[in-house]
N, CA, C and O atoms as a GROMACS GRO file, in nm:
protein
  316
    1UNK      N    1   4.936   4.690  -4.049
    1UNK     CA    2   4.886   4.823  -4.021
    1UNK      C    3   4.784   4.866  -4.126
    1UNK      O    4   4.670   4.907  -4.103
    2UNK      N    5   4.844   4.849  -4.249
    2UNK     CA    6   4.701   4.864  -4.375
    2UNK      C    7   4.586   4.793  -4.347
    2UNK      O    8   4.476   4.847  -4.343
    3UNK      N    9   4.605   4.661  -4.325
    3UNK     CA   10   4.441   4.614  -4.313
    3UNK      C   11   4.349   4.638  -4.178
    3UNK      O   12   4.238   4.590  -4.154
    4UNK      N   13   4.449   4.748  -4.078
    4UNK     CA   14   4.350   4.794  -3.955
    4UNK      C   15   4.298   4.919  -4.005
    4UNK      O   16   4.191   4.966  -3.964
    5UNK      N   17   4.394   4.992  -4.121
    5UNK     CA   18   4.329   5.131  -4.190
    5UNK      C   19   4.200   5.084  -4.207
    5UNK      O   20   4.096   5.114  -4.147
    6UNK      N   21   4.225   4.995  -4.309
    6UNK     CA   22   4.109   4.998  -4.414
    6UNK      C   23   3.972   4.910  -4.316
    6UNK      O   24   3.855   4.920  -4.352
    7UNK      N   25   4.014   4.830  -4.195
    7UNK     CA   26   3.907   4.775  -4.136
    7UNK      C   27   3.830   4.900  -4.074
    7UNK      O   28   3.708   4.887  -4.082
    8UNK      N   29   3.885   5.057  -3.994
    8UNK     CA   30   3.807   5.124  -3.930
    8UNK      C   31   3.774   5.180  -4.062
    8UNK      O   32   3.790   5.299  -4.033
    9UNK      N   33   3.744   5.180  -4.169
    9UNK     CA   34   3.667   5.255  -4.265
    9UNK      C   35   3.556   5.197  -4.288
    9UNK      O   36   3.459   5.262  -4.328
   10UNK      N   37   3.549   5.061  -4.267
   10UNK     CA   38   3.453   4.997  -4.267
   10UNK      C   39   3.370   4.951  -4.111
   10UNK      O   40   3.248   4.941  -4.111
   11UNK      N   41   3.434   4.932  -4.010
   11UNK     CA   42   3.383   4.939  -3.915
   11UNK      C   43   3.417   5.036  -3.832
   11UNK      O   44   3.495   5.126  -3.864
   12UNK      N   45   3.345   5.023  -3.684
   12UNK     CA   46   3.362   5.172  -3.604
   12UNK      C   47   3.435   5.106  -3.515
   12UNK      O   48   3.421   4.983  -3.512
   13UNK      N   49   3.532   5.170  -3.419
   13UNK     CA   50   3.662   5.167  -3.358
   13UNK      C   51   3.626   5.092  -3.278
   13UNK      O   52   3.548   5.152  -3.205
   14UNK      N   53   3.641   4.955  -3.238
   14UNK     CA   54   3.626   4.868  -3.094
   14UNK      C   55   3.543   4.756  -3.121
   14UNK      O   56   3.525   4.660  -3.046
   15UNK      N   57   3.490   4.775  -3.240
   15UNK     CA   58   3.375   4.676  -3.346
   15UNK      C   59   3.442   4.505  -3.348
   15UNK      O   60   3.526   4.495  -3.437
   16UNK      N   61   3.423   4.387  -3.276
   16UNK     CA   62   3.452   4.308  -3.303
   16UNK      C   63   3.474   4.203  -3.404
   16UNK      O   64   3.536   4.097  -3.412
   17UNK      N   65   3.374   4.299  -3.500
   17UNK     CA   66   3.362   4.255  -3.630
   17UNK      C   67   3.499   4.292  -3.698
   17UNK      O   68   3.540   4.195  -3.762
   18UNK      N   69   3.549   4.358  -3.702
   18UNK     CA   70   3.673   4.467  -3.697
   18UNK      C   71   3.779   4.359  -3.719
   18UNK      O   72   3.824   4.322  -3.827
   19UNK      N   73   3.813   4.310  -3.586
   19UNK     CA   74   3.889   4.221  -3.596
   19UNK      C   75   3.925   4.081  -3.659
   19UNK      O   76   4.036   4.039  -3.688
   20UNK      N   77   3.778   4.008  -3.675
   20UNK     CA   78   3.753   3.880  -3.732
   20UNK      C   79   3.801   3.922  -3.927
   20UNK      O   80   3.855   3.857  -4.016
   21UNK      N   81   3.751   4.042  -3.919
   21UNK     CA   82   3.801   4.112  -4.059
   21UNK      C   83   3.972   4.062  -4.068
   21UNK      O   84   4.025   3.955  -4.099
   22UNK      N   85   4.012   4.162  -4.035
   22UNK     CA   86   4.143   4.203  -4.022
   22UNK      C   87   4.244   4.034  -4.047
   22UNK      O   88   4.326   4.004  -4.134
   23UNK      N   89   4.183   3.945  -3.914
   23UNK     CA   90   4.222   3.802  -3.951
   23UNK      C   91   4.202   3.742  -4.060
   23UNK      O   92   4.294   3.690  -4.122
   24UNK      N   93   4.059   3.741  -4.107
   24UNK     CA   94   4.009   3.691  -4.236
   24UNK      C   95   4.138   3.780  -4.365
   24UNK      O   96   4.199   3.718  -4.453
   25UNK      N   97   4.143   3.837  -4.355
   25UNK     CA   98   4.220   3.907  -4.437
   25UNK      C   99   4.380   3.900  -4.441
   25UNK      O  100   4.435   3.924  -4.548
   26UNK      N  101   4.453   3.869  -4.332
   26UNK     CA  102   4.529   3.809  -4.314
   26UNK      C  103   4.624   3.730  -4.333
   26UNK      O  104   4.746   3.724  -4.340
   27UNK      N  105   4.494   3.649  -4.342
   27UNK     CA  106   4.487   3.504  -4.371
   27UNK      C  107   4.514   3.431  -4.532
   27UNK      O  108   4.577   3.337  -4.582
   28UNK      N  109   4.415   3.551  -4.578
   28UNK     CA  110   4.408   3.524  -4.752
   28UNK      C  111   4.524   3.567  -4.787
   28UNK      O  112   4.595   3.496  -4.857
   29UNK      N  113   4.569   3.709  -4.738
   29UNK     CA  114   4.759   3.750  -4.767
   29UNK      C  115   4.843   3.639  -4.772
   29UNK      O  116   4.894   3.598  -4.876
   30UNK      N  117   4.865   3.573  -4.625
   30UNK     CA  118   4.947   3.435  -4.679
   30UNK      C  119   4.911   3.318  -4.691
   30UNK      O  120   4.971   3.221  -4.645
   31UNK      N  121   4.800   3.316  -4.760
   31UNK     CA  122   4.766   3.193  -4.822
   31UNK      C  123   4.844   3.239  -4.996
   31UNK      O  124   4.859   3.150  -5.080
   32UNK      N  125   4.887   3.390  -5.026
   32UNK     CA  126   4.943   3.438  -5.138
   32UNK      C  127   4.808   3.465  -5.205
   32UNK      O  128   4.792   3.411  -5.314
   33UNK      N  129   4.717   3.533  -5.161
   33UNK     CA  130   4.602   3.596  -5.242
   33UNK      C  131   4.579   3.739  -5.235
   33UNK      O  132   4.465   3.781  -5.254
   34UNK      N  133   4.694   3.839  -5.203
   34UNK     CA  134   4.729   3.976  -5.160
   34UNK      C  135   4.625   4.041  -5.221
   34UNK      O  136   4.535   4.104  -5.165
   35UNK      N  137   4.645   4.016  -5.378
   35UNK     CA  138   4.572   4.077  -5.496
   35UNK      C  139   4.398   4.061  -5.496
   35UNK      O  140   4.311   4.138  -5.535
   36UNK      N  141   4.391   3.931  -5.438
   36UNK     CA  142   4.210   3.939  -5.377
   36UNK      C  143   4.137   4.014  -5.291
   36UNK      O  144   4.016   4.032  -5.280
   37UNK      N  145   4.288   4.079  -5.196
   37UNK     CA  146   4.215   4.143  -5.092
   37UNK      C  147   4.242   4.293  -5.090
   37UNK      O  148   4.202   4.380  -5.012
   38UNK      N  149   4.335   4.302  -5.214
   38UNK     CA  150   4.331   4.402  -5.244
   38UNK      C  151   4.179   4.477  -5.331
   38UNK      O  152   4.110   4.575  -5.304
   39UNK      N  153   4.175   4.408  -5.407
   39UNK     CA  154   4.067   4.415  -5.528
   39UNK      C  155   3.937   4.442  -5.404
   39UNK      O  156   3.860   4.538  -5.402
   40UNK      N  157   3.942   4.350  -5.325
   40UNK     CA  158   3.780   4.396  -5.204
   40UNK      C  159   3.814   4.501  -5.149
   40UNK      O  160   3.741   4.511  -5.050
   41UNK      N  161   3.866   4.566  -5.153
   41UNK     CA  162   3.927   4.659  -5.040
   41UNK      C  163   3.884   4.821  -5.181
   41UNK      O  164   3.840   4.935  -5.170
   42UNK      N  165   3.927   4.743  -5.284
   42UNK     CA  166   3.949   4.932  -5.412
   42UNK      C  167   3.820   4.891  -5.484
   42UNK      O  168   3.786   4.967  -5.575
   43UNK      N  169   3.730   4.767  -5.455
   43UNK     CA  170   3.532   4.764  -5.482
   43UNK      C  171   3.480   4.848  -5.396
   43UNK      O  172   3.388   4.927  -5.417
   44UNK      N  173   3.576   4.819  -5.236
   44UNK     CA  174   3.478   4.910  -5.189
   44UNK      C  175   3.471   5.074  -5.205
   44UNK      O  176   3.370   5.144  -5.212
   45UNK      N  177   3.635   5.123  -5.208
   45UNK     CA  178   3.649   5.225  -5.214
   45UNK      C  179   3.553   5.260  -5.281
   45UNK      O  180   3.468   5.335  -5.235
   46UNK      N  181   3.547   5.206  -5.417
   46UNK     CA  182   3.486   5.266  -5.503
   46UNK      C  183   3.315   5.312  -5.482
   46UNK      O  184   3.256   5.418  -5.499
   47UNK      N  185   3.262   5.143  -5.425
   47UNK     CA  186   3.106   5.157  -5.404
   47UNK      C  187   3.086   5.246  -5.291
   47UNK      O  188   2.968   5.280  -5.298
   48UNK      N  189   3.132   5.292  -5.207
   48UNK     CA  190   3.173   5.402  -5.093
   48UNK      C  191   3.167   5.537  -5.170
   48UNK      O  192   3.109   5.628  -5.111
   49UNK      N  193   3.225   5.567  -5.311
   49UNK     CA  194   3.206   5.706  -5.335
   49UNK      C  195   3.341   5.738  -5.269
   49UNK      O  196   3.334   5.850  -5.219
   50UNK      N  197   3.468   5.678  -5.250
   50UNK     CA  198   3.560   5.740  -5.192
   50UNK      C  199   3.682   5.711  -5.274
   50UNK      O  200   3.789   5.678  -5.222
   51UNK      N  201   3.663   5.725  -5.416
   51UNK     CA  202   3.782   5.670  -5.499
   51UNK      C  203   3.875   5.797  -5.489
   51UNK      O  204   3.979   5.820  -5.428
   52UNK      N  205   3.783   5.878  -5.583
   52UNK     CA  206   3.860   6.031  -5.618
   52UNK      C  207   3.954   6.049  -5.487
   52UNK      O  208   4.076   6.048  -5.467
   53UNK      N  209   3.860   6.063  -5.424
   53UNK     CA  210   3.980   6.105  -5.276
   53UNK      C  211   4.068   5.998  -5.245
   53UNK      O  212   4.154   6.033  -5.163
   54UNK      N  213   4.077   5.890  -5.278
   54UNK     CA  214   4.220   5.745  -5.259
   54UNK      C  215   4.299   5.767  -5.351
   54UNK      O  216   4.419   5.750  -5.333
   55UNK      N  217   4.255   5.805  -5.458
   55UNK     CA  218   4.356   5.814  -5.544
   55UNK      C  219   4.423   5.971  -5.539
   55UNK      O  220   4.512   5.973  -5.624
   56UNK      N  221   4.419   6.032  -5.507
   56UNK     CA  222   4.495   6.152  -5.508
   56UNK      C  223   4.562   6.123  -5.434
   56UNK      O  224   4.684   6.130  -5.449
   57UNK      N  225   4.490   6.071  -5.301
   57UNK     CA  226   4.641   6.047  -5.183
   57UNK      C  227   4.667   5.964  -5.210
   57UNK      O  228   4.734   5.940  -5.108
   58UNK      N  229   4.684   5.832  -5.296
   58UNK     CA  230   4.745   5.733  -5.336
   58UNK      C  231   4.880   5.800  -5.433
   58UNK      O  232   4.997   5.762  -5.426
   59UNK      N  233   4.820   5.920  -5.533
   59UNK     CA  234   4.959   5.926  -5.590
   59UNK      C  235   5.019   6.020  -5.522
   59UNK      O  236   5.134   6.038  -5.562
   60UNK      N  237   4.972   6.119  -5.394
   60UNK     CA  238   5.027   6.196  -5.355
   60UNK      C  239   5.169   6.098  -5.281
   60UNK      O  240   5.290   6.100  -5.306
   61UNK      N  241   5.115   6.045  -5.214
   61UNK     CA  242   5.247   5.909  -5.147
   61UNK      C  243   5.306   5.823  -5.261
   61UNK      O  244   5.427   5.836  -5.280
   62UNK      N  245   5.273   5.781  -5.300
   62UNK     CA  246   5.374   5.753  -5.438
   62UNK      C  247   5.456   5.860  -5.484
   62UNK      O  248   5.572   5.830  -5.516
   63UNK      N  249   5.422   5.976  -5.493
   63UNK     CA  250   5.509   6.029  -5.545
   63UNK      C  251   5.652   6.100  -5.442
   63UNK      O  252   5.761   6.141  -5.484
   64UNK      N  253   5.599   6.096  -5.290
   64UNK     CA  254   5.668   6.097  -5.253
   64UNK      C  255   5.768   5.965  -5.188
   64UNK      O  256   5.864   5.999  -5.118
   65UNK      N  257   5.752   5.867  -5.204
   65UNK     CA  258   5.834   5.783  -5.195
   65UNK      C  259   5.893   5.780  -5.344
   65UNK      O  260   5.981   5.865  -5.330
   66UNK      N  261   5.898   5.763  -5.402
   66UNK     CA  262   5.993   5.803  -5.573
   66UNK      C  263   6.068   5.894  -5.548
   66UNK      O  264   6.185   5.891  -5.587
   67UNK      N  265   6.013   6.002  -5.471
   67UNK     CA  266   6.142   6.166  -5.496
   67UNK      C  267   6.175   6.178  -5.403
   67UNK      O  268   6.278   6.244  -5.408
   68UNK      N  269   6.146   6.149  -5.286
   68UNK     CA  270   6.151   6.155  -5.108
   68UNK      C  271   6.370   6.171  -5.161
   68UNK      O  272   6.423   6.280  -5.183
   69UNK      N  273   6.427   6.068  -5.166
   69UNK     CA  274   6.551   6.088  -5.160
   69UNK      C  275   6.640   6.187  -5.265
   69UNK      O  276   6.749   6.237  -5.238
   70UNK      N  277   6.550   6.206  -5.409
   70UNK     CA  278   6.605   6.301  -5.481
   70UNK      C  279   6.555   6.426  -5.472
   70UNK      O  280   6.608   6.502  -5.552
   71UNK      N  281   6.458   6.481  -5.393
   71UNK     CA  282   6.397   6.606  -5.376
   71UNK      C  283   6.396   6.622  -5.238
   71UNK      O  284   6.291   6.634  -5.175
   72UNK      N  285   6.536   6.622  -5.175
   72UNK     CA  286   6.504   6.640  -5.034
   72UNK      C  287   6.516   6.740  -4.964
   72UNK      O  288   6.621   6.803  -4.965
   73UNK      N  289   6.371   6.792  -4.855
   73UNK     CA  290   6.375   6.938  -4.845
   73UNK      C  291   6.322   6.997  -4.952
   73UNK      O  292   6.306   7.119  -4.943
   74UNK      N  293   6.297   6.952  -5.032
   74UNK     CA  294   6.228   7.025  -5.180
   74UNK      C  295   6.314   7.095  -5.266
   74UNK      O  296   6.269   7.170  -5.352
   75UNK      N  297   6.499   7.068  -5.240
   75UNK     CA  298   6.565   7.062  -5.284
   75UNK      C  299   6.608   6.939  -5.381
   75UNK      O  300   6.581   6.821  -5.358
   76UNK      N  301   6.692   6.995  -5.513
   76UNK     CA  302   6.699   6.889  -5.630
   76UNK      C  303   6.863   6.836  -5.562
   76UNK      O  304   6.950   6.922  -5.568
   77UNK      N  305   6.883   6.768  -5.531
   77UNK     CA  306   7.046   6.692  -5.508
   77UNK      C  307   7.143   6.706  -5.642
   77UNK      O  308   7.079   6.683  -5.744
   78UNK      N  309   7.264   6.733  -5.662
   78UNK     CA  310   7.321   6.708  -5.727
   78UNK      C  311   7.439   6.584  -5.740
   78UNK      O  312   7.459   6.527  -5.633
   79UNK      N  313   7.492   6.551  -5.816
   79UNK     CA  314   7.504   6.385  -5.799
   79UNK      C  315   7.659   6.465  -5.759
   79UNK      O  316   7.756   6.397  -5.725
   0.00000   0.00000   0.00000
């Protein structure tokens, strides 16, 4: 599901190119090169001008998966 995110950011919805992506990418995941296709993926963010905005919602979801079970409801749990 992540590498169809990140393929319509780069291509437009129905783009066949789109897909040959998505495989190519795939592919390098289990060949065990996650971290390569990660790294192309946060060059581009970056050369895009679209970091600032990934990273906020990057820690905005991080932070809710960390507290999601101890802040639930936006309530603190007591043990």
């Amino acid at each position: 599901m992540f590498l169809w995110k990140a393929a319509w950011s780069f291509f437009d919805k129905g783009e066949p190119a789109a897909e040959e992506w998505v495989a190519a990418q795939a592919r390098t995941i289990l060949r065990g090169k996650a971290a390569q296709v990660a790294a192309g993926i946060l060059r581009a963010v970056i050369a895009s001008g679209d970091f600032d905005a990934y990273w906020r919602f990057h820690l905005r979801r991080e932070h809710e998966r960390i507290h999601h079970v101890k802040y639930s409801d936006g309530l603190v749990l007591a043990a």
